[in-house]
Structure formats: C-alpha cells, structure tokens
C-alpha positions as CSV (number, residue, x, y, z in Angstrom):
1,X,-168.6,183.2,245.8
2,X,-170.9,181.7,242.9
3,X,-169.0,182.9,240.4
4,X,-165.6,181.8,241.7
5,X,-167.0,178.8,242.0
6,X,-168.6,178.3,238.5
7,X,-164.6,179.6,237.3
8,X,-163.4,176.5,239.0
9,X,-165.7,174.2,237.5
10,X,-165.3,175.8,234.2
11,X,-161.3,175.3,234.5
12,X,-161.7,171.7,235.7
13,X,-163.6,171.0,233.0
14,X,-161.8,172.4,230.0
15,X,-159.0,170.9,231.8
16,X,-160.5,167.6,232.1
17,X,-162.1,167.5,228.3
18,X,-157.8,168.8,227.6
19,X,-156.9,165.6,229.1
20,X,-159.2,163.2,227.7
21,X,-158.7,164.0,224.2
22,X,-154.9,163.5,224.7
23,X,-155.2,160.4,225.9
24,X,-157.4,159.1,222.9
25,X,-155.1,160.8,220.6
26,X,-153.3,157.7,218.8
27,X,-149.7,157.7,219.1
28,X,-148.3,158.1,215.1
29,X,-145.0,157.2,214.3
30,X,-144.2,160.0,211.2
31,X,-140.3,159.4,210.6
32,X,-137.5,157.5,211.0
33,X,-134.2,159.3,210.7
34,X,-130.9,157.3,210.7
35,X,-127.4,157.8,211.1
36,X,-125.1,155.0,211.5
37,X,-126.1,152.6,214.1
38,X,-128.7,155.3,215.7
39,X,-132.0,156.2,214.6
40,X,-134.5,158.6,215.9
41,X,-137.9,158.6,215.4
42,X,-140.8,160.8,215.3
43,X,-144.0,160.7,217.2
44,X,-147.0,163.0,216.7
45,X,-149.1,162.5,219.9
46,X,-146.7,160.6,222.0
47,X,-147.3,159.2,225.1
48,X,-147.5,161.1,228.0
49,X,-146.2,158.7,231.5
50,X,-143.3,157.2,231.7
51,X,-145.2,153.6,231.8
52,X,-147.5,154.2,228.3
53,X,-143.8,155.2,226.8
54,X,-142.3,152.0,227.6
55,X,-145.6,150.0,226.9
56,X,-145.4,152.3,223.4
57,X,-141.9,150.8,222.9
58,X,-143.5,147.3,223.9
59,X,-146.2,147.2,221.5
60,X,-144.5,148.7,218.6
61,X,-141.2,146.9,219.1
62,X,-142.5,144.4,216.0
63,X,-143.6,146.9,213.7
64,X,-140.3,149.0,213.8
65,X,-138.3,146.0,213.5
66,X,-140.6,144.8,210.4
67,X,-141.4,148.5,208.9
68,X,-138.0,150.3,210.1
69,X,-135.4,148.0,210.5
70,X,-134.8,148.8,214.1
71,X,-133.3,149.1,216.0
72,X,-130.2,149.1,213.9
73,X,-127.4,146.5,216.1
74,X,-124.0,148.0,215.5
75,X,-120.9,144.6,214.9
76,X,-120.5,144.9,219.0
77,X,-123.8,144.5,219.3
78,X,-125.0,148.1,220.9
79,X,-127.7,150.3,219.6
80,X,-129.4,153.6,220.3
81,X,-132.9,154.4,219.5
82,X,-134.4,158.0,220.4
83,X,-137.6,159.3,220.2
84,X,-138.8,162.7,219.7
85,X,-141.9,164.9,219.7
86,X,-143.3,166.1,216.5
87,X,-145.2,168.6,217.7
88,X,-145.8,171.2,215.2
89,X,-144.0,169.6,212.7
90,X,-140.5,170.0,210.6
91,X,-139.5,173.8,210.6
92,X,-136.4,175.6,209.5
93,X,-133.3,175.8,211.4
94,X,-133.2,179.7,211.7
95,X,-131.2,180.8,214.8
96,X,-133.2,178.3,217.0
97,X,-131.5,175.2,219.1
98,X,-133.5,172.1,216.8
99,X,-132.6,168.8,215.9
100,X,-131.8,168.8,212.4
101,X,-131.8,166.2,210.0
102,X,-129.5,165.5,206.9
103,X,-131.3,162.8,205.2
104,X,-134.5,165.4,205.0
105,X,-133.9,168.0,202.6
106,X,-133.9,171.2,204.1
107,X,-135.1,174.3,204.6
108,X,-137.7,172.3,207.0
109,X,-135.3,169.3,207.7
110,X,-136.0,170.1,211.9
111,X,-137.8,169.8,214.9
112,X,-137.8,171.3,218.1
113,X,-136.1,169.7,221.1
114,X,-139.1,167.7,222.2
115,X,-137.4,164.8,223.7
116,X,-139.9,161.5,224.6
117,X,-137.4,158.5,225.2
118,X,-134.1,156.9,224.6
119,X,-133.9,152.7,224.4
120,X,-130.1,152.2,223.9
121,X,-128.5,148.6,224.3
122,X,-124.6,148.8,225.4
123,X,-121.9,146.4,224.9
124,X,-121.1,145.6,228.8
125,X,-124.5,145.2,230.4
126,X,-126.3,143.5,226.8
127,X,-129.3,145.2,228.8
128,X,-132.3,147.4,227.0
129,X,-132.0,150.6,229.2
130,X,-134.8,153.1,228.5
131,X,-134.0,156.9,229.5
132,X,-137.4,158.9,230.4
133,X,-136.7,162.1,232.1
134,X,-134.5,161.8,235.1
135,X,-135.6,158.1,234.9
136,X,-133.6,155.2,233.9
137,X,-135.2,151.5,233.9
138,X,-133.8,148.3,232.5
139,X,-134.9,145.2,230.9
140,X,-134.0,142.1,232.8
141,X,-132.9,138.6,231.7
142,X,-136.5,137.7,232.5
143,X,-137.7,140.1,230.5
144,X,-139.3,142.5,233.3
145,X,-138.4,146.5,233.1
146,X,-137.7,147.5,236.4
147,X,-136.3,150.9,237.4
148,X,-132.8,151.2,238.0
149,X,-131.7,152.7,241.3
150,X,-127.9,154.0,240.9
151,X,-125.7,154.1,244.9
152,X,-122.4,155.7,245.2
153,X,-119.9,156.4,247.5
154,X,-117.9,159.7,248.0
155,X,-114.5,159.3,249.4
C-alpha cells in the first residue's frame, strides 16, 4: 500500500512540476506566413485554455499590427488570421499530412497540424469571431468576447 501510494505522489508531482513549467513557458511568436488576405502565424509554447488564447490575441493584437502588418483587411473588409503550434519546429513534407509553406524555402518549409486558433472577420456580421476547438466566441460592438451559442430548427 506504501508503495502505491508513494507512485501516486510521485506521478502527481512530475505531473504538477509538467504543468507549472508550461505555464511559465513564454508564448513566442516565430513566423508569420502570408498568403493573400490570410496569414498564419507560429507559436512556440502557445497557450494552453481557450481564455489565455483569446487574452494572447488581446495583448499581442498591437504588436502584430505594428511588427506584422496584421491582420491583413482584404477591399470588403474580411480577414483571416490562424494560429499554429510550432512544436518541434519546420520539418520536411515527406508523405506526412503538414501545413506547408511557399514563402519558406523548402525541404523544411512545414509544420505539423498543431492547430491553436482562428480570428477571422467576415463581411456580413463585421464581427471578430475566434475559433478554439469546438468553440466559437465573438467580439461585440462593446467590445466584450462572449461565446456564441448557435439554435436551429429541423423541419
């Protein structure tokens, strides 16, 4: 029973010391890659709930506009902004399913399929909507994100 016990407290621990050093991990932003009016950028350490991704996109909205020029607003005024995982870095194509990039040279001009976030603004609602897993919020007119809750009706 002791040692089950120490083997519990051992995996909570590694477990908890796992955690904490992720979320001290600063969020780096290592690429931009553009194409047209769309542009996806690439995080190393990126955050991990769906509220530090849009308080990310909060913070950093400034420096990407300053730094980046994003997001990019197409002549009807949309744009489309996703965000992807860096995680071990730019690799070759090969016969693997990875974004690839044709502004980076290849071979190692991809990624794996890590995605974080979209932020896309469309023509009819002129609303920020941020995609996060099976999650889509929206920015208000007064500026609050709030989740959006979609209700149908089958006939």
């Amino acid at each position: 029973m002791k040692k089950y016990k120490l083997l519990v407290m051992l995996i909570l621990l590694v477990a908890g010391l796992w955690l904490v050093k992720l979320a001290l991990s600063p969020t780096q932003i290592i690429a931009v890659h553009r194409s047209g009016y769309a542009a996806r950028i690439i995080l190393k350490n990126p955050p991990l709930t769906r509220r530090t991704k849009l308080l990310w996109w909060k913070h950093n909205r400034k420096l990407l506009e300053e730094k980046y020029n994003l997001p990019r607003v197409n002549a009807r005024g949309e744009y489309y902004v996703s965000i992807w995982d860096y995680a071990d870095g730019y690799k070759e194509e090969e016969d693997e399913d990875r974004l690839c990039f044709e502004d980076k040279a290849p071979p190692k001009n991809c990624i794996d399929k890590n995605w974080v976030m979209t932020v896309e603004q469309s023509l009819s609602s002129k609303r920020v909507i941020y995609s996060i897993g099976e999650d889509t919020f929206e920015t208000l007119p007064d500026g609050k994100i709030v989740k959006q809750h979609f209700t149908f009706t089958l006939r």
